[in-house]
N, C-alpha and C positions, 0 to 999 in steps of 0.2 A: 451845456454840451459836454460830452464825456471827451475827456482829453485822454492823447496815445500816452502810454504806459512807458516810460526812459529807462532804461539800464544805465545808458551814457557812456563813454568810453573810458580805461584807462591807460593811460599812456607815459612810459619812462624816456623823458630827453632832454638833452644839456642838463643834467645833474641833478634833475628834480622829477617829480611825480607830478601828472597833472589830471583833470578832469574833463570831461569835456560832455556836454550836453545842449540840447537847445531849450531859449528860453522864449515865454511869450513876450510880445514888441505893446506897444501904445497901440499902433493900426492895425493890430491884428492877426498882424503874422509871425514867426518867429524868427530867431536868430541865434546863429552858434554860441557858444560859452564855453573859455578855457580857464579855468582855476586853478594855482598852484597848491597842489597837497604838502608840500614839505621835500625839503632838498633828502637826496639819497645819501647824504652824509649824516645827517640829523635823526634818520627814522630808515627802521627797516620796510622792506616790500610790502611784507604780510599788513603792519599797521598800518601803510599807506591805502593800500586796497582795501582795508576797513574803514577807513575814511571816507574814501569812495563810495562805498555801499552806502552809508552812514546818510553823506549829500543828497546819491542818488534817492536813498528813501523820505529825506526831506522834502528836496525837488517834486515829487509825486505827491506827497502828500499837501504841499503847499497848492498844487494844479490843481486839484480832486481827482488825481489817477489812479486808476486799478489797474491791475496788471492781467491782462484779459486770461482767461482759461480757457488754453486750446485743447485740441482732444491729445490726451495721455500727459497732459502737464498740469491736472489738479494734485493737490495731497493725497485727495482720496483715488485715485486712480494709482499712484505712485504705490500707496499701501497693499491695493489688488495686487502690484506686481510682484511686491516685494513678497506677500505668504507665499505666493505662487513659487517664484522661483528662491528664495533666501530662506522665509521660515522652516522649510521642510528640514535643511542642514543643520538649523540650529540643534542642538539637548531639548528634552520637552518641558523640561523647569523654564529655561528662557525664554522659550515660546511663550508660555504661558505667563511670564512675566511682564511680557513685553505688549501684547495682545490686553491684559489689564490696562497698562499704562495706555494703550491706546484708548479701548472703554473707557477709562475714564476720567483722561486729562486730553488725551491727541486731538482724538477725531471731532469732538465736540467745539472744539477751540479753532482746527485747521479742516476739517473735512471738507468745506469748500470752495479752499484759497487754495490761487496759484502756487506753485512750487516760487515762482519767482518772487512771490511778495515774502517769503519765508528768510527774511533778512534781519540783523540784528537788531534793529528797533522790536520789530514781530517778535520775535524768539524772548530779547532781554526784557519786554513788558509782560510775555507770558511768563517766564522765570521768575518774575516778580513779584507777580501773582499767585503762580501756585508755592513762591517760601512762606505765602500767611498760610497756606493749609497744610503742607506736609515738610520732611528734613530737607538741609542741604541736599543730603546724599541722595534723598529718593528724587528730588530735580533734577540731581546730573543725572540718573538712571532715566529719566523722562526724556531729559533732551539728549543723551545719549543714542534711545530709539529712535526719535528722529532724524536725526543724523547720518542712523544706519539708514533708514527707507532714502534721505535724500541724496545720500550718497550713491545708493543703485541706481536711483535715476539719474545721475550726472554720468557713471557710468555707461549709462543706454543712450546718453545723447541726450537727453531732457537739458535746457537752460536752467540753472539754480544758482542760487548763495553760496556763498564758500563760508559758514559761518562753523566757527571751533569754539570749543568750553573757554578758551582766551578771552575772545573775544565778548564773554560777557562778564557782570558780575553778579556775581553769586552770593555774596554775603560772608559772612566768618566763617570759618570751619566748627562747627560744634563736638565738643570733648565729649565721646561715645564709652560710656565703662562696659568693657569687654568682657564678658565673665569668662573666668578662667581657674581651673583648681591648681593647687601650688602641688609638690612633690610629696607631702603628707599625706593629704587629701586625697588622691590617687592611689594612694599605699591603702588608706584605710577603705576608701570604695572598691579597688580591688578585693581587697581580704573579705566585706561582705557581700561579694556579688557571687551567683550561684553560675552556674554555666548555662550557656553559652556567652553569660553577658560578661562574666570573666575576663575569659580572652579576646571577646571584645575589647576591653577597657583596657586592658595591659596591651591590647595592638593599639589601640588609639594613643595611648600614651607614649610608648616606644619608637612610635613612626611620622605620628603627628598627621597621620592620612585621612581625608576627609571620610564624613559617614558614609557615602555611596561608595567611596573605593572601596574601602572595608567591607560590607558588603554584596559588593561583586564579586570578591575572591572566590579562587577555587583553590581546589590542594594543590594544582598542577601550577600556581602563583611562586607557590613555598617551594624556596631549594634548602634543604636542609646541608648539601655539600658543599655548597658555595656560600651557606649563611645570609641568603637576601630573598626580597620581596620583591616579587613585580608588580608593578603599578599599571594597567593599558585598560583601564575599563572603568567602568561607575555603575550603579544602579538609582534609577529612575524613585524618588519616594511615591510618589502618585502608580506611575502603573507597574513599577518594577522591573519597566524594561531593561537592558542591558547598553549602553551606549560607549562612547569613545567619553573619556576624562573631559575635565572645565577645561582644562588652553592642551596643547602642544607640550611645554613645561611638565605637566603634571605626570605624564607618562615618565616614567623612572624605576629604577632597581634599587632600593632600599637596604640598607642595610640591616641585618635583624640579629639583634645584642642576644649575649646568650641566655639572659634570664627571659628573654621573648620566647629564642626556642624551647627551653625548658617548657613555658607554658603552654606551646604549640604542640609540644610532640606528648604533653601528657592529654593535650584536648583529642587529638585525633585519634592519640589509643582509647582512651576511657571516655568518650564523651561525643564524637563525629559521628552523625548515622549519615553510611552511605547513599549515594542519591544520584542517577542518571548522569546529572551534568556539572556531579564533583563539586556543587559549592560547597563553601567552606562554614560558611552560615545560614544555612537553608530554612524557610519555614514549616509549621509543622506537616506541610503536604508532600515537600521533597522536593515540591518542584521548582519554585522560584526563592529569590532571595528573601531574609528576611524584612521587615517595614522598619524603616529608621526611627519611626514613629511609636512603633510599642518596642522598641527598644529601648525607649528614653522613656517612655509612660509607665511600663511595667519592670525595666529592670535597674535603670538611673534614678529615677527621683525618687520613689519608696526608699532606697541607701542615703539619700540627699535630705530626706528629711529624717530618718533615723540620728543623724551623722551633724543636723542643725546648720547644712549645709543649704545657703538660701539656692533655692530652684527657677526661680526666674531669667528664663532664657538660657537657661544652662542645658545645654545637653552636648553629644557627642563631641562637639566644636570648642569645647571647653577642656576638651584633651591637650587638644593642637594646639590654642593659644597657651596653655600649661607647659607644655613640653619648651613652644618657644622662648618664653617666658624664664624657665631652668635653664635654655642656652644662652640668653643673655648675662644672667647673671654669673653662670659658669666661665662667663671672657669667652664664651667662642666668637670667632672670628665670622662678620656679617653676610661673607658669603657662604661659610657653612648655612647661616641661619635659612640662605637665602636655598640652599639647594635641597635644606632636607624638609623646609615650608611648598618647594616648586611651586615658586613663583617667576613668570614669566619675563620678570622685572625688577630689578633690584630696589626701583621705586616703592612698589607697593609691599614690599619688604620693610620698607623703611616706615609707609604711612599706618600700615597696618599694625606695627608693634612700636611706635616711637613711644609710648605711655612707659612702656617698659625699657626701653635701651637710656630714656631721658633719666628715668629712676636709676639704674646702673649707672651712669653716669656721673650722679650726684655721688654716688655711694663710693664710686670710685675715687674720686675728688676730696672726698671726704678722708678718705684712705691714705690719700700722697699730700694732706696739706701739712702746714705746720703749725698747727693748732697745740700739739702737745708740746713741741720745742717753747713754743709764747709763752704759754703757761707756765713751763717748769724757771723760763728765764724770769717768767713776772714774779714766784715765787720767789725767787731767791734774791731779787731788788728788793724785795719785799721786807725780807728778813736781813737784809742786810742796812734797813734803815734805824 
């Protein structure tokens, strides 16, 4: 006989966390059940309510219960709603990110389970499974979209899990080598790059700004009197649309040093063809932005291989971690690093460049020890034996 489906209760009183569910009896009927989770002094909320969940999906699983699928409470119902009203907002790169991930880990695995059975055991056995076939990184990006769609349905009322990237595990962090060109390397790719890819490269470098912001510029971006760059736009690599930047963050006023302007004001005189809607890198039709993509096919890696520069994964973004890369070792201070990267988050400032600020760090250490005083003391015990 299919048994009802428990959530169970959780409940905070006289100083503990507690559970509460029914269980089946000998005769056949059942009877309530209070279990203590752990005193509120010993354990936060959050972990106790994963605790909770944790029981509750034992308790189910011990019964043989599923957790029934009403109408507009499957996964895959959740997902109609969610392109319906969410994906439209998105950029069309994350759409399109996301919408894979769905293809071909989500809906295959979740398309016809309730929202409610979408609980850490479910989640942490899927994350388990897909680390034998792809990265950390691409997991959390998996169960990240999940998250998003379950999250809009908690929003609309739908019953779900409260389950966070905490709450499972994930495995080690895997050490990612970033490519990145050093401040030479940039000198000499400048010097053979032909225009427009140029001042590409000397903006990428200067500003540290992703390949769609660059891109989407127009001349009306550049203030030559006030010395800065506007950042409010991005360009789409697939259709070339024109969209709002990755966060909130990224919108900013740059500052632009003056061997950038030098490079700017000799591109726009000698080298700019005028074009309707003033971009600043236009392709050869005038009308839309250049493709980030024969950017880096046709005018990056031919200088990268000239130059015995390995190409692999290198392109545009290999500006930006350069440039960051020069500020750490320059001693700039981490919330410069953090404001001219626009990041959202001083975290991802930190995770994103720690290969580099850990390097600076040793090297600084290295700097202030007392490795030469040792020596010169051991030296002269030495000779004085």
């Amino acid at each position: 006989m299919r048994r009802r489906f428990q959530a169970g209760y959780f409940s905070i009183e006289s100083g503990g966390y507690y559970s509460y569910w029914y269980a089946d009896t000998d005769d056949g009927g059942t009877k309530r059940v209070k279990r203590l989770i752990g005193r509120c002094s010993a354990m936060s909320e959050r972990a106790a309510r994963r605790e909770h969940t944790l029981r509750m999906e034992e308790v189910n699983r011990a019964r043989g219960s599923r957790a029934p699928i009403l109408r507009g409470q499957s996964f895959a119902e959740a997902v109609k709603n969610w392109r319906q009203a969410i994906a439209p907002n998105l950029s069309p790169s994350t759409t399109r990110a996301m919408e894979s991930q769905l293809r071909s880990h989500i809906i295959p695995r979740f398309g016809n389970v309730a929202l409610r059975e979408l609980g850490v055991h479910a989640l942490q056995q899927f994350a388990t499974d897909l680390r034998k076939i792809v990265s950390r990184g691409t997991t959390i990006h998996v169960l990240t979209t999940i998250q998003s769609i379950v999250n809009y349905a908690a929003r609309c009322g739908v019953p779900v899990n409260k389950v966070g990237l905490k709450d499972l595990e994930l495995g080690v962090r895997e050490r990612i080598d970033v490519p990145f060109f050093t401040k030479a390397q940039a000198v000499q790719i400048v010097e053979m790059a032909a225009e427009p890819f140029r001042t590409i490269f000397t903006l990428a470098w200067n500003t540290g700004m992703r390949s769609g912001e660059i891109l989407a510029l127009t001349v009306d971006d550049l203030s030559f009197e006030k010395k800065t760059i506007r950042v409010n736009k991005s360009a789409d690599d697939s259709t070339r649309t024109i969209r709002v930047p990755k966060t909130k963050a990224s919108v900013a006023v740059l500052p632009m040093p003056s061997t950038l302007e030098t490079v700017l004001r000799n591109y726009l005189t000698n080298h700019w063809k005028s074009n309707p809607n003033r971009i600043l890198f236009p392709d050869p039709t005038g009308t839309r932005s250049r493709k980030r993509e024969n950017v880096v096919v046709y005018g990056l890696h031919p200088i990268l291989k000239k130059l015995g520069i390995p190409k692999h994964n290198a392109g545009l973004h290999a500006f930006r971690h350069g440039l960051a890369t020069a500020l750490v070792e320059a001693s700039a201070p981490i919330s410069v690093l953090q404001t001219q990267m626009r990041h959202a988050d001083i975290a991802t400032t930190l995770r994103v460049y720690t290969h580099v600020i850990q390097q600076s760090q040793r090297d600084a250490m290295e700097g202030v020890g007392l490795q030469s005083a040792l020596t010169e003391q051991s030296a002269l015990s030495g000779a004085g034996k």
